[in-house]
N, CA, C and O atoms as a GROMACS GRO file, in nm:
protein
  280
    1UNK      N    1  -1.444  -8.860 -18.748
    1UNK     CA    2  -1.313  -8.818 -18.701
    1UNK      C    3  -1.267  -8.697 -18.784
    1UNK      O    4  -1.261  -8.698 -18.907
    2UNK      N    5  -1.233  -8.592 -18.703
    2UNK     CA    6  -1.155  -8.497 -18.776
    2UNK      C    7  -1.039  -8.475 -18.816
    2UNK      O    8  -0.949  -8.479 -18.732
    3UNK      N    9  -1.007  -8.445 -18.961
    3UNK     CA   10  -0.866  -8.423 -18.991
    3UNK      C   11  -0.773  -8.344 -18.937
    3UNK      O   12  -0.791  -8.222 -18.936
    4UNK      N   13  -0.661  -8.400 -18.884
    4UNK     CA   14  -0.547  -8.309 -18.845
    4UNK      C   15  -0.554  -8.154 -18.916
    4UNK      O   16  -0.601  -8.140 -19.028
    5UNK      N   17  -0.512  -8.061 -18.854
    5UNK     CA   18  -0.550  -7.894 -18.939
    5UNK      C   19  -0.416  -7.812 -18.920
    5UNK      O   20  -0.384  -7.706 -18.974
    6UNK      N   21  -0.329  -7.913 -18.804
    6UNK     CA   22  -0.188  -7.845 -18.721
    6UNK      C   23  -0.112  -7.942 -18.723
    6UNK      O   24  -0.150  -8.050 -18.680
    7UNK      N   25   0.039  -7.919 -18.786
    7UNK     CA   26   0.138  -7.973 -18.716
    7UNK      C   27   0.236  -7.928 -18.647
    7UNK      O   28   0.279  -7.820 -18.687
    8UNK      N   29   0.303  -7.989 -18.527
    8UNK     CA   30   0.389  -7.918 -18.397
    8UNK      C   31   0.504  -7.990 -18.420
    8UNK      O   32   0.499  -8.109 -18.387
    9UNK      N   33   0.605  -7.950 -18.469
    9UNK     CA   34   0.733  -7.994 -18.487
    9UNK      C   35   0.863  -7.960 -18.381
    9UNK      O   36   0.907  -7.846 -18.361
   10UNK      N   37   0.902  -8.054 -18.334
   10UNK     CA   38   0.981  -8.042 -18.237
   10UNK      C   39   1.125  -8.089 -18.285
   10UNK      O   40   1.128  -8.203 -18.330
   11UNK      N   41   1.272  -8.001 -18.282
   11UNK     CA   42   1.364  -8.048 -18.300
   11UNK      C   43   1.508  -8.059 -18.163
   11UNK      O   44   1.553  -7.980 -18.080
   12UNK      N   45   1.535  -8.184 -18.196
   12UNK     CA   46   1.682  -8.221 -18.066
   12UNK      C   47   1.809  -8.224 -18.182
   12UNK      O   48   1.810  -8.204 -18.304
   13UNK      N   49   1.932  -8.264 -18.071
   13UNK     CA   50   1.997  -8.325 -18.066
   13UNK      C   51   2.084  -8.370 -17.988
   13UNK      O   52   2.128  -8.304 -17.894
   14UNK      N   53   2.123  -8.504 -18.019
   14UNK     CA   54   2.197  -8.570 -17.897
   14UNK      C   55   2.297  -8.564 -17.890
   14UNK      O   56   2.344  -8.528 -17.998
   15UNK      N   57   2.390  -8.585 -17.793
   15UNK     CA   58   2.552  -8.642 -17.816
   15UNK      C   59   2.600  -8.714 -17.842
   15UNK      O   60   2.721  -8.713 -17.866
   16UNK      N   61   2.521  -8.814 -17.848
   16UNK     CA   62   2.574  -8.974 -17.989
   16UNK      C   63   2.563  -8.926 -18.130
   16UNK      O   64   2.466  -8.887 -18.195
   17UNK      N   65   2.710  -8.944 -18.162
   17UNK     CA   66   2.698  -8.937 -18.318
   17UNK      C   67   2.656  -8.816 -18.340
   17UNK      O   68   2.622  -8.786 -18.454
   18UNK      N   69   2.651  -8.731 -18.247
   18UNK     CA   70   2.545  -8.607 -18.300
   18UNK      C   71   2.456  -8.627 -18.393
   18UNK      O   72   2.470  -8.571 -18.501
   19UNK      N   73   2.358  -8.701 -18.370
   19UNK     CA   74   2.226  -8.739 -18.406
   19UNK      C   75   2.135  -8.661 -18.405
   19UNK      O   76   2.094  -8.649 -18.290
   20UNK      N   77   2.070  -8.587 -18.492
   20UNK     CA   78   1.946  -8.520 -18.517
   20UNK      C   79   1.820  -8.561 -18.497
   20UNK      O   80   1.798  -8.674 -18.540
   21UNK      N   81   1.728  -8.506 -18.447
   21UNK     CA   82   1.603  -8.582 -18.519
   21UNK      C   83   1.428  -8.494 -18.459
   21UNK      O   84   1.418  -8.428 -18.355
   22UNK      N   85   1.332  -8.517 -18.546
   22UNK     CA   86   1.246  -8.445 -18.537
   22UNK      C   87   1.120  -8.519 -18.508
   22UNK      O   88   1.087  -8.635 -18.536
   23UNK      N   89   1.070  -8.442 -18.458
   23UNK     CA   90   0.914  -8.562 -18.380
   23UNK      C   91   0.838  -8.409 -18.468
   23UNK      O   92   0.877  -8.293 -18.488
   24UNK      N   93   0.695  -8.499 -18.508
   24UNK     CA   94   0.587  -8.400 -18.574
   24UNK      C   95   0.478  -8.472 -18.495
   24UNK      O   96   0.481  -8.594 -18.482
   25UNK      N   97   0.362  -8.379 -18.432
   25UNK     CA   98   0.247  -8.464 -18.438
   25UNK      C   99   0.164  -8.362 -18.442
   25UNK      O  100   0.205  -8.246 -18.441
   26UNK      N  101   0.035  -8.394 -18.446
   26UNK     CA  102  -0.034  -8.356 -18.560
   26UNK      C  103  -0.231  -8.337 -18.459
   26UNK      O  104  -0.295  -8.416 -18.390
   27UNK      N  105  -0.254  -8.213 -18.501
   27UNK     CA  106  -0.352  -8.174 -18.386
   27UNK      C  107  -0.514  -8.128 -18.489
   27UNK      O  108  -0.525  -8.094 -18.607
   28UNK      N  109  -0.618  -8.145 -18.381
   28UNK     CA  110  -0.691  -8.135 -18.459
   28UNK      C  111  -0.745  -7.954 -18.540
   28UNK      O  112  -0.812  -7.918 -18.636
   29UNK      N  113  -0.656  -7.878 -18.416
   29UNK     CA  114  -0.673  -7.740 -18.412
   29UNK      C  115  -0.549  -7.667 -18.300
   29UNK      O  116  -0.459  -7.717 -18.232
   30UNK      N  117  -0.581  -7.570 -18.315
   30UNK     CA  118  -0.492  -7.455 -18.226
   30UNK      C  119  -0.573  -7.470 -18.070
   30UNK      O  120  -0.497  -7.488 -17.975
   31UNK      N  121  -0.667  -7.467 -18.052
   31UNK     CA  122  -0.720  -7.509 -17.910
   31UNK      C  123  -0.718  -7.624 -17.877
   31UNK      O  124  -0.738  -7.635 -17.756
   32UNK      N  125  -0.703  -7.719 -17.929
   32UNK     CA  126  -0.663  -7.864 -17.938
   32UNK      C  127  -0.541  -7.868 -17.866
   32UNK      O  128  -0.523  -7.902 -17.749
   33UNK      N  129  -0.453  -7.825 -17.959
   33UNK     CA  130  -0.340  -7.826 -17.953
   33UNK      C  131  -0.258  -7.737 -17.785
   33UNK      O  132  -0.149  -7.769 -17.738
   34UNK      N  133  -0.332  -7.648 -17.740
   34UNK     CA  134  -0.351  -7.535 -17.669
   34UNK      C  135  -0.346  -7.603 -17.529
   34UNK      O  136  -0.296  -7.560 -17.425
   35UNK      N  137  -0.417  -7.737 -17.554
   35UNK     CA  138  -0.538  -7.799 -17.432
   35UNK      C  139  -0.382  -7.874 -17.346
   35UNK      O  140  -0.342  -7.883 -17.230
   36UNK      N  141  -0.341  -7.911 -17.463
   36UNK     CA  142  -0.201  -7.979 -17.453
   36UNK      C  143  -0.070  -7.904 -17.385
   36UNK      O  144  -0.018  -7.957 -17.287
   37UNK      N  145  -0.028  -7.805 -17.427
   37UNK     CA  146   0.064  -7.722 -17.461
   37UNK      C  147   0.079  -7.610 -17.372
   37UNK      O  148   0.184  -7.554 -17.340
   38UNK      N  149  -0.083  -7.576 -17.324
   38UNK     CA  150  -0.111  -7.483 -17.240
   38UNK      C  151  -0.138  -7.353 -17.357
   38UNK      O  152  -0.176  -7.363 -17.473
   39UNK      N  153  -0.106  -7.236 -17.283
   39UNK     CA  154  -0.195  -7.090 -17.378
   39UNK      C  155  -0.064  -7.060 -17.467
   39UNK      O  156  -0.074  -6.965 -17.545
   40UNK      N  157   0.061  -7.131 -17.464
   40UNK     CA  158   0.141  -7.098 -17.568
   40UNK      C  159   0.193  -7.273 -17.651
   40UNK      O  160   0.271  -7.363 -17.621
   41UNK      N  161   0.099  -7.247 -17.760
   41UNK     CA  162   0.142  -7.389 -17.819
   41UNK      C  163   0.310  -7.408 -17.877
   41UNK      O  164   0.346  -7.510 -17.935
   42UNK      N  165   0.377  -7.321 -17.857
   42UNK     CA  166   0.546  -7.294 -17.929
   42UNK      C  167   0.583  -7.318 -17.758
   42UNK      O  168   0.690  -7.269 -17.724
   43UNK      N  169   0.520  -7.375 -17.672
   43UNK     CA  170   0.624  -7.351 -17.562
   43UNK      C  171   0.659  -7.539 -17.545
   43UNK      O  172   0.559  -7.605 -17.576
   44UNK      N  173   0.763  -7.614 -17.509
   44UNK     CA  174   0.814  -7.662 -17.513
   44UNK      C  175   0.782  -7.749 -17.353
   44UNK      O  176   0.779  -7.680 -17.251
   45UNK      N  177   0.758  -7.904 -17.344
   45UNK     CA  178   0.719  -7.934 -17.227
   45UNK      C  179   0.818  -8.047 -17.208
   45UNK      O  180   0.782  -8.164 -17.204
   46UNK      N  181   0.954  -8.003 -17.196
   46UNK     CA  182   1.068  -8.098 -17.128
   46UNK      C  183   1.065  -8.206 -17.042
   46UNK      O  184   0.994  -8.180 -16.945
   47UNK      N  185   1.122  -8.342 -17.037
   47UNK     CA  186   1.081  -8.399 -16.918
   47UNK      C  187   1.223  -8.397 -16.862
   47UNK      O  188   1.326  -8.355 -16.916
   48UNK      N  189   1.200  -8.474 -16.697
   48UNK     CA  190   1.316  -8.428 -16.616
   48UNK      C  191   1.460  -8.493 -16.716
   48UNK      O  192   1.557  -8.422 -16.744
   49UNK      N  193   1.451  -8.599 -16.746
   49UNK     CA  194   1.569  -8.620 -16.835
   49UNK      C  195   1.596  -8.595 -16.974
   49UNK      O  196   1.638  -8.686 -17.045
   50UNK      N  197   1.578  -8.489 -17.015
   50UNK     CA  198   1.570  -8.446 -17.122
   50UNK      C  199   1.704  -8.331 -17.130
   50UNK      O  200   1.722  -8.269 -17.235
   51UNK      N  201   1.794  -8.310 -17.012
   51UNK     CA  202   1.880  -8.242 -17.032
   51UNK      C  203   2.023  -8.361 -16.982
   51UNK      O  204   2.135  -8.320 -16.952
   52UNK      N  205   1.989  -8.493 -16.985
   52UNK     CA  206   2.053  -8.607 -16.996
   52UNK      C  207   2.129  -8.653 -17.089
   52UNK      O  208   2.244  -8.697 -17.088
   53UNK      N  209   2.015  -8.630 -17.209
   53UNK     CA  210   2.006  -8.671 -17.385
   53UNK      C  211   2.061  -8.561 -17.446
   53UNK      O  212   2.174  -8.580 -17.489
   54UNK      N  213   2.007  -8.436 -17.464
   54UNK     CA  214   1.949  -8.352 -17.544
   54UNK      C  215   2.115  -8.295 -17.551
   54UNK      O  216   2.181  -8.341 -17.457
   55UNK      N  217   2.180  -8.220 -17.629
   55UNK     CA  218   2.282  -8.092 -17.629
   55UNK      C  219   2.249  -7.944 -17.608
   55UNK      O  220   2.328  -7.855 -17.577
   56UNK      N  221   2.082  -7.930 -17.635
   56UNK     CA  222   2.058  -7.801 -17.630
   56UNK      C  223   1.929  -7.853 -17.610
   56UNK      O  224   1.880  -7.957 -17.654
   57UNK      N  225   1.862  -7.735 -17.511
   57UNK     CA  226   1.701  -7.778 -17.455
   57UNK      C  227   1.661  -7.659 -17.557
   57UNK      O  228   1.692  -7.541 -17.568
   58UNK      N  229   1.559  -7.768 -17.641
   58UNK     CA  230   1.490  -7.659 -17.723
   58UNK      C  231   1.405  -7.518 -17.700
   58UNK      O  232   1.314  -7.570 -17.635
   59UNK      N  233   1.371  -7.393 -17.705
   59UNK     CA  234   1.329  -7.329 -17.674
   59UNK      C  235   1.160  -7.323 -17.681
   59UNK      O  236   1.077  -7.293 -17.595
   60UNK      N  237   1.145  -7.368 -17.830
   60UNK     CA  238   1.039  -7.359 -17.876
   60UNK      C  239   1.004  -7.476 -17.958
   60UNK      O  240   1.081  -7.572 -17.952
   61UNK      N  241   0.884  -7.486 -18.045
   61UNK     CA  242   0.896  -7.542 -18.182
   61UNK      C  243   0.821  -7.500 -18.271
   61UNK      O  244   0.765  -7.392 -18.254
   62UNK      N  245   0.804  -7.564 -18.371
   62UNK     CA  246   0.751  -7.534 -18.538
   62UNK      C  247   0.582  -7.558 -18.567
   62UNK      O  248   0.539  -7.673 -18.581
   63UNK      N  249   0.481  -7.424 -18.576
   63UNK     CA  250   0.383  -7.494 -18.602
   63UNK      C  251   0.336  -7.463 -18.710
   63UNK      O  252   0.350  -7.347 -18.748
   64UNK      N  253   0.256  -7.572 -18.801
   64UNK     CA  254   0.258  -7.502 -18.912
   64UNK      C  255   0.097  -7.541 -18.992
   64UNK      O  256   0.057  -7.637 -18.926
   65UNK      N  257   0.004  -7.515 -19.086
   65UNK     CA  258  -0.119  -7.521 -19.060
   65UNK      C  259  -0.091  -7.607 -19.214
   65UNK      O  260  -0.026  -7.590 -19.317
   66UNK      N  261  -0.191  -7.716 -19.152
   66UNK     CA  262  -0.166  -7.829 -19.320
   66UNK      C  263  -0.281  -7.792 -19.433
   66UNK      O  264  -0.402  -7.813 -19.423
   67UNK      N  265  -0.225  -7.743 -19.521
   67UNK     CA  266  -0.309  -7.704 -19.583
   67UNK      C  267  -0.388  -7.828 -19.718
   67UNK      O  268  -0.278  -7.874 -19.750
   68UNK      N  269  -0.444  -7.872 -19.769
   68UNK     CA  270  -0.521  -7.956 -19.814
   68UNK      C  271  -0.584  -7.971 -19.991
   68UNK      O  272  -0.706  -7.983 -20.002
   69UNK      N  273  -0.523  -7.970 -20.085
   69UNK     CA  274  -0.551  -7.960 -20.235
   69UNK      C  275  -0.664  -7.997 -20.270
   69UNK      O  276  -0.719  -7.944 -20.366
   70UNK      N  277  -0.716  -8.088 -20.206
   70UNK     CA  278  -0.780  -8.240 -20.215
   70UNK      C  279  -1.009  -8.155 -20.162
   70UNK      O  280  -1.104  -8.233 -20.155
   0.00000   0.00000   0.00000
């Protein structure tokens, strides 16, 4: 199994409480990730009720390459 090499960080928020919150998950690569996401991995794949919840439909998100000490 290969180690995660990408993480895709996605941020909301709701109108309860104005509640924050961030989902990360975690890919094995940029074409990996791509396969998912389509040819722009920053593009954002909404579902129909997501402008139900949400206060602002995110545009994009956060990717960032895990780098490894070890």
């Amino acid at each position: 199994m290969t180690k995660p090499s990408i993480a895709r960080i996605w941020r909301g928020r709701t109108a309860r409480h104005r509640d924050r919150f961030v989902t990360i998950s975690y890919w094995e690569n940029v074409p990996a990730m791509s396969r998912f996401a389509g040819p722009d991995p920053t593009r954002i794949h909404h579902l129909d009720k997501d402008s139900d919840y949400l206060l602002e439909l995110p545009k994009s998100v956060q990717i960032l390459r895990i780098v490894s000490s070890t």
